[in-house]
ROTOR-608216 format. One record per residue (C-alpha): residue in three letters; x, y, z; residue number from 1. Coordinates in Angstrom, 2 decimals, always signed. Layout:
residues N
<rec r="Ala" east="X" north="Y" up="Z" k="NUM"/>
...
***
This chain:
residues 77
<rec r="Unk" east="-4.16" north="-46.19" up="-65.84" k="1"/>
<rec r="Unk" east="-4.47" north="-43.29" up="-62.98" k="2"/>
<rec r="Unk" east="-2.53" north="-43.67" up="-60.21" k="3"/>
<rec r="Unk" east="-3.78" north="-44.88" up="-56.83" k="4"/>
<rec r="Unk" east="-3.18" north="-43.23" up="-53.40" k="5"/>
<rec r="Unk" east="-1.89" north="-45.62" up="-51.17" k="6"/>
<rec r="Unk" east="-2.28" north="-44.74" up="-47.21" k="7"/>
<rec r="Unk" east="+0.85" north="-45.27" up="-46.54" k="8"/>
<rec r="Unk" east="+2.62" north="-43.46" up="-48.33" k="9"/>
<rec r="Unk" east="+6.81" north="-43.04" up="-47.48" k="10"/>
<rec r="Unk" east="+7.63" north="-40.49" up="-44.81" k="11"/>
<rec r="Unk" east="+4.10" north="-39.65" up="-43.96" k="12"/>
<rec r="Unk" east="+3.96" north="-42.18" up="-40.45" k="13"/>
<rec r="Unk" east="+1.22" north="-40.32" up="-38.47" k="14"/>
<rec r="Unk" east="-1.17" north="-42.56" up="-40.00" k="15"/>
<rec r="Unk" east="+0.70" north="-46.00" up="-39.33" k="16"/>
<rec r="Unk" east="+0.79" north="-48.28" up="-36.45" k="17"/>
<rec r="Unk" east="+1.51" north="-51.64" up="-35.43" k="18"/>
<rec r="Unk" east="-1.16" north="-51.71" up="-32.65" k="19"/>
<rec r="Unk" east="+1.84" north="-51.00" up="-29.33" k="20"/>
<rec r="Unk" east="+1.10" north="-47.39" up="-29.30" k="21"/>
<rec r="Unk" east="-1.14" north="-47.74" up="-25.85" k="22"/>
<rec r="Unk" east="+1.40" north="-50.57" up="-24.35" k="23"/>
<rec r="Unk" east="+3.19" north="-49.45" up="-21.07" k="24"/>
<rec r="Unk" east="+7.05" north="-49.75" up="-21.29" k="25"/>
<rec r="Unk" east="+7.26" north="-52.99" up="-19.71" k="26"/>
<rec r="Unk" east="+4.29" north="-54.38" up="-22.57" k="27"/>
<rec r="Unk" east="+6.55" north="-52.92" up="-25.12" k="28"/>
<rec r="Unk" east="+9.21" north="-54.93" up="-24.12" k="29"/>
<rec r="Unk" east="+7.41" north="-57.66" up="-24.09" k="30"/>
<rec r="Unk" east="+6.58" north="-57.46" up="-27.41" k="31"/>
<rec r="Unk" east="+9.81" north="-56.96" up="-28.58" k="32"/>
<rec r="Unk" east="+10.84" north="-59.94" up="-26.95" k="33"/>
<rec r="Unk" east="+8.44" north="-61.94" up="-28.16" k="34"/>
<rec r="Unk" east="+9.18" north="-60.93" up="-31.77" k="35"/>
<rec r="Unk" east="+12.89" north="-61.45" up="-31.40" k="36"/>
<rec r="Unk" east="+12.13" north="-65.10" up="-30.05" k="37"/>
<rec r="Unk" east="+9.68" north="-65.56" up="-32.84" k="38"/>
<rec r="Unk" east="+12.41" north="-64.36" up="-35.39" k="39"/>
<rec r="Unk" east="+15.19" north="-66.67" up="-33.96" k="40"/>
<rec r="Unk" east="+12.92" north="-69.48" up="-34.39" k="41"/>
<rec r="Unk" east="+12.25" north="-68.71" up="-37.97" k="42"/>
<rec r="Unk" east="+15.47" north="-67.87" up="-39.34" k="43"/>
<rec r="Unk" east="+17.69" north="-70.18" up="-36.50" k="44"/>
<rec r="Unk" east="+18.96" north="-72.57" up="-39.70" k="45"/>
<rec r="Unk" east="+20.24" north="-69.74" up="-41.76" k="46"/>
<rec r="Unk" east="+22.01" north="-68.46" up="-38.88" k="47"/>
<rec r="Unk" east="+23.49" north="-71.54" up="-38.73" k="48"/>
<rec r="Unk" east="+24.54" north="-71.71" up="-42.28" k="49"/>
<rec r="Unk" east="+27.91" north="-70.74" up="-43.02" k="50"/>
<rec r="Unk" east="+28.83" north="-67.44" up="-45.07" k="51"/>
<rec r="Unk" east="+29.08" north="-67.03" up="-48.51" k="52"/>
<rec r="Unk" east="+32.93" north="-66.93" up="-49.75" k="53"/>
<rec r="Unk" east="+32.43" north="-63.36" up="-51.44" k="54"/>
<rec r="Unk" east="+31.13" north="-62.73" up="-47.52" k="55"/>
<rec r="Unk" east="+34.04" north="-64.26" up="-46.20" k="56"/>
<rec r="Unk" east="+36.64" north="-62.59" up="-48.44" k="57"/>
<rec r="Unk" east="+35.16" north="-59.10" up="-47.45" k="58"/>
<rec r="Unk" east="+35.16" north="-59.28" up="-43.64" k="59"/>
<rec r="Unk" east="+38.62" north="-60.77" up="-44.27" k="60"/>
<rec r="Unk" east="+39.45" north="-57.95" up="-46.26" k="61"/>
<rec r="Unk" east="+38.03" north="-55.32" up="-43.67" k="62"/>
<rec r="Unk" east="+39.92" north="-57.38" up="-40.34" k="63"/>
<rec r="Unk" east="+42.92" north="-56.52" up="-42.28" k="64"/>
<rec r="Unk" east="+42.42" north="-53.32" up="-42.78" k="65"/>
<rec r="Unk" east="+40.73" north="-52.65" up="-38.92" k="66"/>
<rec r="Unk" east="+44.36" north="-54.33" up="-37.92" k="67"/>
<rec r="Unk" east="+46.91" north="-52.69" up="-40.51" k="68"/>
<rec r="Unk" east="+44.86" north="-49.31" up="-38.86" k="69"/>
<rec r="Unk" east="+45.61" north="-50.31" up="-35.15" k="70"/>
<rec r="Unk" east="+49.11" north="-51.19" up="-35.85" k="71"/>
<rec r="Unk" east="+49.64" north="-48.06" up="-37.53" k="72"/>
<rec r="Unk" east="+47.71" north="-45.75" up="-34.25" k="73"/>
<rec r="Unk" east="+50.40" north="-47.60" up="-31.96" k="74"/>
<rec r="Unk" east="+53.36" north="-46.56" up="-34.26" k="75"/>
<rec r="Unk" east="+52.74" north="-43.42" up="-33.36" k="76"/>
<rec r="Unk" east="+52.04" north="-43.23" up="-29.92" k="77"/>
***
């Protein structure tokens, strides 16, 4: 089966838009904000959710290491 060219094609964006390209700044803005309410809204419960242990363990695992670093930058000051 031949491939098919699909307009979109990765790294070739000249032909893409999402419709904001003739917005002023301010109606940019306003878009933005309106999509980050609209996002909130969608995905508040999962915020809400706590993390997976594996997720935990990790940012456990890298406060550790972010503090074992600091302790060892004022050692040698």
């Amino acid at each position: 089966m031949p491939k098919r060219h699909h307009p979109y094609v990765a790294g070739s964006h000249e032909a893409w838009s999402v419709g904001s390209n003739r917005l002023t700044a301010a109606g940019q803005a306003a878009v933005l904000k309106d999509l980050g309410l609209q996002l909130q809204r969608t995905y508040q419960n999962i915020l809400k959710e706590p993390a997976p242990d594996r997720i935990k363990e990790l940012l456990e695992r890298l406060e550790r290491i972010r503090h074992q670093d600091e302790v060892e930058e004022e050692e040698e000051l």
